[in-house]
C-alpha positions as CSV (number, residue, x, y, z in Angstrom):
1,X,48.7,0.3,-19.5
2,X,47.5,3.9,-19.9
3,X,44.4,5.7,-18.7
4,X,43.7,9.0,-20.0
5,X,40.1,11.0,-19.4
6,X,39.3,13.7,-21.7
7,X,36.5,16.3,-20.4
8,X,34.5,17.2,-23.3
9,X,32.4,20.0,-21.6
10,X,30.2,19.9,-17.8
11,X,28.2,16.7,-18.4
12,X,30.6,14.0,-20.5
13,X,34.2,13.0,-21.2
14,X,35.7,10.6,-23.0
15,X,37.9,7.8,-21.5
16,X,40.5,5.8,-23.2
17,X,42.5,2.8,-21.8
18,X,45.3,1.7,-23.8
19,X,46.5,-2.1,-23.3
20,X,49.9,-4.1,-24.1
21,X,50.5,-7.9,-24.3
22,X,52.3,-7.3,-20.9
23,X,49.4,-5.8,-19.1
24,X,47.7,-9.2,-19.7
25,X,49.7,-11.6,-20.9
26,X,50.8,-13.0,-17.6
27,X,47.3,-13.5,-16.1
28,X,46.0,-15.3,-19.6
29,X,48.9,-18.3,-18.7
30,X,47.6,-18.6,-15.0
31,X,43.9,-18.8,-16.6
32,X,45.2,-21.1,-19.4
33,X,47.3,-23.2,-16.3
34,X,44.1,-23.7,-14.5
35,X,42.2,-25.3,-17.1
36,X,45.6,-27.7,-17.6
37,X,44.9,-28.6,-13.9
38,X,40.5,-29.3,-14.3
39,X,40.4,-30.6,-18.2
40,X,39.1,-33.4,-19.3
41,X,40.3,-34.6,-23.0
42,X,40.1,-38.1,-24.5
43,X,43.3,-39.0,-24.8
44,X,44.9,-37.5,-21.8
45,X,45.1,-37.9,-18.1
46,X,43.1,-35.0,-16.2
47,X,46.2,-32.6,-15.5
48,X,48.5,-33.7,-18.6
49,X,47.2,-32.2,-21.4
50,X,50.3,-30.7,-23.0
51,X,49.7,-27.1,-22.9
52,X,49.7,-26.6,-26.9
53,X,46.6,-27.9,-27.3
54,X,45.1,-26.1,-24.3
55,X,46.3,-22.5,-25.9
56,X,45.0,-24.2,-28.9
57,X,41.5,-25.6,-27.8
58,X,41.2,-22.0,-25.1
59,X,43.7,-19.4,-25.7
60,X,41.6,-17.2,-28.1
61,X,38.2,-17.1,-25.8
62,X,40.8,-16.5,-22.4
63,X,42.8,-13.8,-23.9
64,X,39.6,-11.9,-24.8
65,X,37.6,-13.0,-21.4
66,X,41.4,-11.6,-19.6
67,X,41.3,-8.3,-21.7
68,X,38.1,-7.2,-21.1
69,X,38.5,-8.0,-17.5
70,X,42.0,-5.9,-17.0
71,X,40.1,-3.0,-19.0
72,X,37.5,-3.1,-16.9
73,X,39.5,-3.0,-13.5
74,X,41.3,-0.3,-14.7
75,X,38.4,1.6,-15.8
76,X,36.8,1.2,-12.3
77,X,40.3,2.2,-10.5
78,X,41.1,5.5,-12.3
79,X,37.2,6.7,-11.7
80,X,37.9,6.1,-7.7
81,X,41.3,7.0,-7.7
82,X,40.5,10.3,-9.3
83,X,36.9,10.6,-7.3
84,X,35.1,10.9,-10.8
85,X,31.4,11.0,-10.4
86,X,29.8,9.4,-12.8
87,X,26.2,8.5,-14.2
88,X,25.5,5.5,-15.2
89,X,28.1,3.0,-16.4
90,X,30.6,3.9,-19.3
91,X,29.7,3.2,-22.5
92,X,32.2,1.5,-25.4
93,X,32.3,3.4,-28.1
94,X,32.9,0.7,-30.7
95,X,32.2,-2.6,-29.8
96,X,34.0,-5.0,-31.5
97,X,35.5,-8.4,-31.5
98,X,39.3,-8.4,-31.0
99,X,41.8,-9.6,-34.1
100,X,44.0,-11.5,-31.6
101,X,45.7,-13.3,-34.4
102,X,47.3,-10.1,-35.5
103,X,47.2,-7.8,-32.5
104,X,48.8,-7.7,-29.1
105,X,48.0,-4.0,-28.4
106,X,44.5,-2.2,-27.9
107,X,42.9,0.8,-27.2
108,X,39.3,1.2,-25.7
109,X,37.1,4.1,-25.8
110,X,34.4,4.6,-23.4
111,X,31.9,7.6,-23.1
112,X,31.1,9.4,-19.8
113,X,28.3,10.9,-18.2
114,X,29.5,13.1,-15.3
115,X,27.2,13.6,-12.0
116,X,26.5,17.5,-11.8
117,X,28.7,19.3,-8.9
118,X,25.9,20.6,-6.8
119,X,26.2,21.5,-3.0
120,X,22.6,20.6,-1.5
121,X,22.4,22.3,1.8
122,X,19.5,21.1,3.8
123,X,19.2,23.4,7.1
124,X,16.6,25.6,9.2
125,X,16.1,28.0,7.2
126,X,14.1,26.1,4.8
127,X,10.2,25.8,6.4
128,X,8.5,23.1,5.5
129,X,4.9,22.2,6.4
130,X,3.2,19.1,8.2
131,X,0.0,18.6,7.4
132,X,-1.5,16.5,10.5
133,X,-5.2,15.7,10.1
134,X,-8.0,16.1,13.4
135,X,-9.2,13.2,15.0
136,X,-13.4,14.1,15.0
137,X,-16.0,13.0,17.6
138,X,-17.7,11.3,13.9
139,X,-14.3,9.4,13.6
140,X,-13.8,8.2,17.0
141,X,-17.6,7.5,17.1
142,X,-17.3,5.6,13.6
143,X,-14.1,3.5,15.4
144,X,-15.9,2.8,18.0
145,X,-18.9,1.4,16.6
146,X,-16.3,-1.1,14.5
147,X,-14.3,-2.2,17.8
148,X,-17.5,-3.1,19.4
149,X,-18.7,-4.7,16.4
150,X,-15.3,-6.7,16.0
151,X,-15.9,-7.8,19.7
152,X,-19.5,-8.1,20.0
153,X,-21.5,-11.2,20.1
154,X,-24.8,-12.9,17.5
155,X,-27.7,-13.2,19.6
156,X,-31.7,-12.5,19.3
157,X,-32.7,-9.2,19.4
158,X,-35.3,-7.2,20.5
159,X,-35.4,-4.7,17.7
160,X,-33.8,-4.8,14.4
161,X,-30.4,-3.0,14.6
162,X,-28.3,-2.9,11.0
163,X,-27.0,-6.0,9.3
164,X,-28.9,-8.4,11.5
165,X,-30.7,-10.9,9.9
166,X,-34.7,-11.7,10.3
167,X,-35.5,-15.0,10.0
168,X,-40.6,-15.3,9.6
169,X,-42.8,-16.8,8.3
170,X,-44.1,-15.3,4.9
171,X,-47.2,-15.3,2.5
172,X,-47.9,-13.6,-0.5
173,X,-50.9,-11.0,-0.8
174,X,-54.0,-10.4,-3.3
175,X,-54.5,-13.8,-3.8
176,X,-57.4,-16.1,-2.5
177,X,-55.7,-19.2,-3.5
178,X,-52.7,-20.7,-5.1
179,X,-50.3,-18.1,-3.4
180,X,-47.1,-18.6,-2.2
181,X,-45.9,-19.0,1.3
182,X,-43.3,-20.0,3.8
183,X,-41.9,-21.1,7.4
184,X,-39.1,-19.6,8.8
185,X,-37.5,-17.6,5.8
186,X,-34.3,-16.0,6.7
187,X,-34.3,-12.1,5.0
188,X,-31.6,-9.2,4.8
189,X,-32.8,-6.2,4.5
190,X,-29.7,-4.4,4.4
191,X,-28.7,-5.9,1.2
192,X,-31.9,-4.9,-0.2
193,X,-31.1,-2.8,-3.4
194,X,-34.3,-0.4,-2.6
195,X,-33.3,1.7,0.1
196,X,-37.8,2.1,0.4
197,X,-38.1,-1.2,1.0
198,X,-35.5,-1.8,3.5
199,X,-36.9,1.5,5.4
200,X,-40.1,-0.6,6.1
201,X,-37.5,-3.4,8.4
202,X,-36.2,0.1,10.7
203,X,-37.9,-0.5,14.6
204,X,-39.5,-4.0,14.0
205,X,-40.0,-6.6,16.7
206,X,-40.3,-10.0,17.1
207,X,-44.0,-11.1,16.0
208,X,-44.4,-7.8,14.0
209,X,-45.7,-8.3,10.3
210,X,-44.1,-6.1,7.8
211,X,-45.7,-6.1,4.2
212,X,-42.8,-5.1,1.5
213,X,-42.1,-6.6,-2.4
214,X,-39.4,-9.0,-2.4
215,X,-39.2,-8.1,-6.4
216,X,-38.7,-4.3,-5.6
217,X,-36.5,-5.2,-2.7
218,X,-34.4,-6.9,-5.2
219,X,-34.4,-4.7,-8.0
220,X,-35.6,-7.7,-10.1
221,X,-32.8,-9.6,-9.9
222,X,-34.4,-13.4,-9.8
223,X,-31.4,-15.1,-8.2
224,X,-31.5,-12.9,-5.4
225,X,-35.7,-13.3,-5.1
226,X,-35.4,-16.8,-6.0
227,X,-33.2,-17.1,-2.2
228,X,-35.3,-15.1,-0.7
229,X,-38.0,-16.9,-1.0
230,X,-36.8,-20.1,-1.2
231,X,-38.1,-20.8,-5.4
232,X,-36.2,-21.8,-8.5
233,X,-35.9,-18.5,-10.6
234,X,-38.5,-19.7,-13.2
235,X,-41.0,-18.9,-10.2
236,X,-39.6,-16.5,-8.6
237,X,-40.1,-14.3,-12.1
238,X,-43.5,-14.5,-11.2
239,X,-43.5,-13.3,-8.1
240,X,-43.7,-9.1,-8.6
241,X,-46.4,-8.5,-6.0
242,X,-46.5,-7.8,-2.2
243,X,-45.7,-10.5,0.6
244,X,-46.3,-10.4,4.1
245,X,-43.6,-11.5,6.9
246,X,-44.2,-12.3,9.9
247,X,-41.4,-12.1,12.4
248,X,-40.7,-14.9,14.4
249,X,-37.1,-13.7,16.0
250,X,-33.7,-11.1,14.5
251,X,-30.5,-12.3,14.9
252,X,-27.7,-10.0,15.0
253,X,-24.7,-8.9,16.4
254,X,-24.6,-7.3,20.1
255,X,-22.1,-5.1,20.2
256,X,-20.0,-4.9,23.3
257,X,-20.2,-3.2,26.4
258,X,-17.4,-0.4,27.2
259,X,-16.5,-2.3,30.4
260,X,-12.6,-3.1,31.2
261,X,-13.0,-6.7,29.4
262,X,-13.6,-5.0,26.4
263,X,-11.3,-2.4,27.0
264,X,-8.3,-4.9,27.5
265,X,-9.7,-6.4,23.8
266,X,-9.6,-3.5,22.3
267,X,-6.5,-2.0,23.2
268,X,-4.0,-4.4,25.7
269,X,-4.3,-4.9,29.2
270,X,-3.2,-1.6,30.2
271,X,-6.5,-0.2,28.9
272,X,-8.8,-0.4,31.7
273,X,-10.6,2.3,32.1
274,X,-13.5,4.7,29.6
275,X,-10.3,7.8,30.1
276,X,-7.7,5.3,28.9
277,X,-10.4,3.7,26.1
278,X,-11.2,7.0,24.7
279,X,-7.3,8.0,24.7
280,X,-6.2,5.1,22.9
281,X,-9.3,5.1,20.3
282,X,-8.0,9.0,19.7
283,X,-4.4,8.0,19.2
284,X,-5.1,4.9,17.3
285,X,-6.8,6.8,14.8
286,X,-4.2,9.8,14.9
287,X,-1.9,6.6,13.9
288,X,-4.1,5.5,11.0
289,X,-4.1,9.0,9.3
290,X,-0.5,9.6,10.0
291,X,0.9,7.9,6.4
292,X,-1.3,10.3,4.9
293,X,0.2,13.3,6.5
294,X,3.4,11.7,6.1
295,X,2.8,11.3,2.4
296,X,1.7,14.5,1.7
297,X,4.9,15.7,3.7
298,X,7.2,13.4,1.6
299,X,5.5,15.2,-2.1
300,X,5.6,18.7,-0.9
301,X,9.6,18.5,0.2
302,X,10.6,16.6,-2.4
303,X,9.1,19.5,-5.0
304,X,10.4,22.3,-2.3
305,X,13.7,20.6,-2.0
306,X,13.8,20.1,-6.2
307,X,12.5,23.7,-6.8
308,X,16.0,24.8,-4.6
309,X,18.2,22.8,-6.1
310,X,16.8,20.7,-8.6
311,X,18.2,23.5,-11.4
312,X,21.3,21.2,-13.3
313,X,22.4,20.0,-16.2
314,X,22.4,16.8,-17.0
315,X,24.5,14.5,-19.5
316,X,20.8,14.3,-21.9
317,X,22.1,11.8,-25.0
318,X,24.8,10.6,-22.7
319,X,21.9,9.0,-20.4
320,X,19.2,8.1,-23.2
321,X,22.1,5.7,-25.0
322,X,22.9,4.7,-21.9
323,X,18.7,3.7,-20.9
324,X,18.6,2.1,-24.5
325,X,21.2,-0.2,-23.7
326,X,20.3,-1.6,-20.5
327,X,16.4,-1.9,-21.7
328,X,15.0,-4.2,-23.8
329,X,11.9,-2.6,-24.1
330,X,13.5,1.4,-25.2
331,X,15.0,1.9,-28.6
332,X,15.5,5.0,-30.5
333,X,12.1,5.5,-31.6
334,X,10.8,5.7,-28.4
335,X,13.8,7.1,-25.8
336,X,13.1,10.5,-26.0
337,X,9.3,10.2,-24.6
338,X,10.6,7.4,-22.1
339,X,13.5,10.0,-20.9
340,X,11.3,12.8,-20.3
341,X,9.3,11.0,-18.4
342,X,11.7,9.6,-16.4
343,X,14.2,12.8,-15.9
344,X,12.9,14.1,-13.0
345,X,13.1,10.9,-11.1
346,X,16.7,10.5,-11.9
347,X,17.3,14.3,-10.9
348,X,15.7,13.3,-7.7
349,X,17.9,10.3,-7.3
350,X,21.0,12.4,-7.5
351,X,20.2,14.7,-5.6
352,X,18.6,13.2,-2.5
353,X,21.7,10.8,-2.6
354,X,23.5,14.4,-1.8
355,X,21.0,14.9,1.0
356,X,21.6,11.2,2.2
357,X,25.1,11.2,2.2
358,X,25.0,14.7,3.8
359,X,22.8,13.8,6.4
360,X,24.7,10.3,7.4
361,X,20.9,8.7,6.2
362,X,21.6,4.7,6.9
363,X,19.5,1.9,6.6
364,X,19.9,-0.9,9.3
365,X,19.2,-4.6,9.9
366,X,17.2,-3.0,12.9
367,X,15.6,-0.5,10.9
368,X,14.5,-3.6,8.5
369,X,13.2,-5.9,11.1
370,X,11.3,-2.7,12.5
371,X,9.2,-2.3,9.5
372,X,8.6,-5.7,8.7
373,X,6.9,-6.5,11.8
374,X,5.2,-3.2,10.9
375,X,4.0,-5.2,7.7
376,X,3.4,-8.1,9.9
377,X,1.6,-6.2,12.1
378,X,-0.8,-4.2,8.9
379,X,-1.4,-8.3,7.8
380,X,-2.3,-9.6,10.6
381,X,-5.1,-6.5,11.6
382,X,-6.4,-7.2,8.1
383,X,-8.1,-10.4,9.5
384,X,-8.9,-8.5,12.9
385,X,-5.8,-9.9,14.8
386,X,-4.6,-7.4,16.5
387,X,-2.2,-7.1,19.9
388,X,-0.2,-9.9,18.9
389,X,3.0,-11.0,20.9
390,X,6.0,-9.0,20.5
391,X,7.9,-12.9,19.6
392,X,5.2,-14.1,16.9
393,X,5.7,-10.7,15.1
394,X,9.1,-10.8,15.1
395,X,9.3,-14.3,13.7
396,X,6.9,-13.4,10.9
397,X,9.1,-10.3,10.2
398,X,11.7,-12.1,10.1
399,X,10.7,-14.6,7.3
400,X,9.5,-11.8,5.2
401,X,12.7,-10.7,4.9
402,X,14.5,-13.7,4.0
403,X,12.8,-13.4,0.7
404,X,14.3,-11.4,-1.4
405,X,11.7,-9.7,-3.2
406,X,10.1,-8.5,0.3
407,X,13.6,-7.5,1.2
408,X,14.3,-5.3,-1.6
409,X,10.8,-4.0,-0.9
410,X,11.3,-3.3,2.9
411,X,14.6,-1.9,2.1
412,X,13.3,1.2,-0.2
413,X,10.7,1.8,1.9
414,X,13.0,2.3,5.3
415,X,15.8,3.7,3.3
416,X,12.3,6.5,1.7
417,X,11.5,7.0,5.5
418,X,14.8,7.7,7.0
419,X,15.9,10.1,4.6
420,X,12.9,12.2,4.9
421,X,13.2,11.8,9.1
422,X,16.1,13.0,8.4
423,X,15.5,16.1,6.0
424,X,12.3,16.6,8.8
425,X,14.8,17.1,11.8
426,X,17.2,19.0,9.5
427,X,14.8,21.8,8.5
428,X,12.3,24.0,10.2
429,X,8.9,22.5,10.2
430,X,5.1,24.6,10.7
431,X,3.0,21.8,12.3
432,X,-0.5,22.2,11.4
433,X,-3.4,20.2,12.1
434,X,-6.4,21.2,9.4
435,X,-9.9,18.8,9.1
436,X,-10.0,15.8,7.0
437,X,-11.9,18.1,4.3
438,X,-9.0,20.6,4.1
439,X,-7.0,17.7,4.0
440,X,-8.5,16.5,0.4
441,X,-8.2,19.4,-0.8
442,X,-4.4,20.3,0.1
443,X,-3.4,16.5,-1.6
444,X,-5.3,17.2,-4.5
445,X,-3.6,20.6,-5.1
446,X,-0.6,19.0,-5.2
């Protein structure tokens, strides 16, 4: 067998592998011998079918099957032997069906699309910025008000506080008879459409009467009214004027106390004190806007890092053939808008695989089972379940990555993170913390 690579220019080469019948010839009879040993022919006992009729019956489709296979090793061998770098797979140049009544020799042409030779040299003296965003009295106020919510109890109220529900009696106005009216209605003002009339419900007591339009309240919608006032919505149509409720009690949610129970809810049982509460509220929040920073971190050194050494030549027609074949959906007619868009990804691809292998990035069992029970941990808080045991997250992380769709998923994202840890501890970084405002407007410019 011979192997010979010519280099057309930078970006692609042409490879040719010539074959003899001795280069295959004495792995088609161990093939051929094996299917002796398993066949099963009427006629024959399984073992001693006389090996005519297995060449006859098998030969053709094992002595193609063995080609292509000793081609194919050999293709793969000379490209790591030599170190050849290359994009892609290699392409056949003719693909045909082999004439092996009247040939024992081939010769197989494949095309090449060489990686580019670039040295990407990620050190200190390329600045990068992080962008981290301030934690506000308004946030930690706004955080606050949902923890105590989350842990807060329904009871009566004194006075009307937001999303609380008033349950009255109620009786519609400017009529002297035949008007409408009701025990112990349940209303929401805060899912009134018209911000007027749920303005009249602000500061009301039990045993207060407030006069509002159930209509207005519901923009006209006669399902909604129809609820409200307890009437099909043929009648509640005709209900457009002004009612009268009486309050007979508000049910709502009592938020709860900063004391150390709550405390301990909120945050563990190390959190015992206001100091410790406020702490943790500031750094839980720091934690929630952190992907953000991290995000915008990831975009502006990727096009820093692409702007320094994203400037190469790659093997154009060599990689749109190549796309073509191994997609369905791209043909000729449309690879040339599909491979622009796609280009700078795979010049991305090459060259952060540099960075990787410069850098010794890995990705770990560890490093998997950490970020699933990160995931776990994001579900889980979804449905307010939060400071779960160490053991049920790790068991739920662990079934997430037995499938391998999450896996593949968990393994992109770690293998993302760790290379741009990596390219973060490798270069000089300006830490600056700007408002949530200035913030916007630095994501958007990019």
């Amino acid at each position: 067998m011979n192997v010979t690579l010519d280099k057309i220019n930078a970006t692609t080469g042409k490879m040719a592998i010539s074959v003899e019948e001795g280069d295959y010839k004495e792995k088609v009879a161990a093939e051929l011998k094996k299917i002796r040993r398993d066949a099963n022919i009427p006629g024959f006992r399984k073992g001693a079918v006389p090996m005519g009729i297995i060449e006859k019956r098998f030969g053709k489709q094992v002595t193609s099957d063995v080609i292509n296979q000793v081609v194919y090793e050999a293709v793969v061998k000379y490209l790591q032997e030599n170190k050849v770098d290359i994009l892609g797979e290699p392409l056949p140049v003719n693909v045909k069906e082999l004439d092996l009544d009247n040939q024992k020799d081939y010769t197989f042409e494949y095309e090449l699309g060489f990686a580019p030779e670039i040295n990407v040299d990620i050190n200190k003296d390329l600045t990068l910025p992080y962008y981290r965003i301030e934690v506000t009295s308004e946030m930690m106020e706004e955080q606050d008000k949902s923890l105590t919510g989350r842990f807060g109890k329904q009871e009566n109220l004194e006075v009307y506080a937001d999303r609380a529900l008033i349950k009255g009696n109620i009786r519609e106005l400017g009529k002297e008879e035949g008007f409408v009216e009701a025990e112990n209605v349940i209303v929401a003002p805060w899912t009134f459409k018209n911000a007027e009339q749920a303005a009249k419900f602000e500061g009301v007591k039990p045993g207060d009467a407030v006069v509002y339009n159930p209509s207005v309240a519901a923009d006209g919608n006669t399902a909604e009214l129809a609820a409200m006032l307890s009437k099909t919505r043929e009648e509640a149509a005709e209900l457009t004027g002004d009612f009268e409720l009486t309050i007979n009690e508000i049910n709502g949610l009592k938020p709860a106390e900063h004391n150390e129970d709550f405390f301990k809810l909120a945050f563990g049982p190390d959190c015992t004190t206001e100091e410790q509460y406020q702490e943790a509220l500031k750094n839980s929040i720091a934690a929630q806007l952190l992907p953000n920073s991290a995000a915008l971190f990831e975009k502006q050194a990727r096009e820093a890092i692409m702007e320094k050494f994203g400037n190469f030549e790659l093997p154009v027609e060599f990689l749109k053939k190549w796309l073509v074949r191994r997609n369905e959906e791209l043909t000729e007619e449309n690879i040339d808008e599909e491979y622009a868009k796609s280009e700078s990804a795979m010049k991305w691809e090459i060259v952060s695989g540099r960075i990787a292998a410069k850098l010794d990035v890995k990705v770990t069992e560890d490093d998997m089972l950490r970020y699933a029970q990160h995931v776990a941990a994001r579900q889980f808080a979804q449905y307010g379940m939060g400071n779960l045991d160490e053991s049920l997250l790790k068991n739920y992380a662990e079934s997430l990555l037995k499938d391998n769709n999450n896996r593949r998923y968990i393994a992109e994202q770690v293998s993302n993170a760790n290379l741009f840890e990596a390219i973060g501890k490798a270069v000089t970084i300006e830490d600056k913390t700007v408002s949530l405002d200035e913030f916007k407007a630095l994501a958007q410019a990019e």
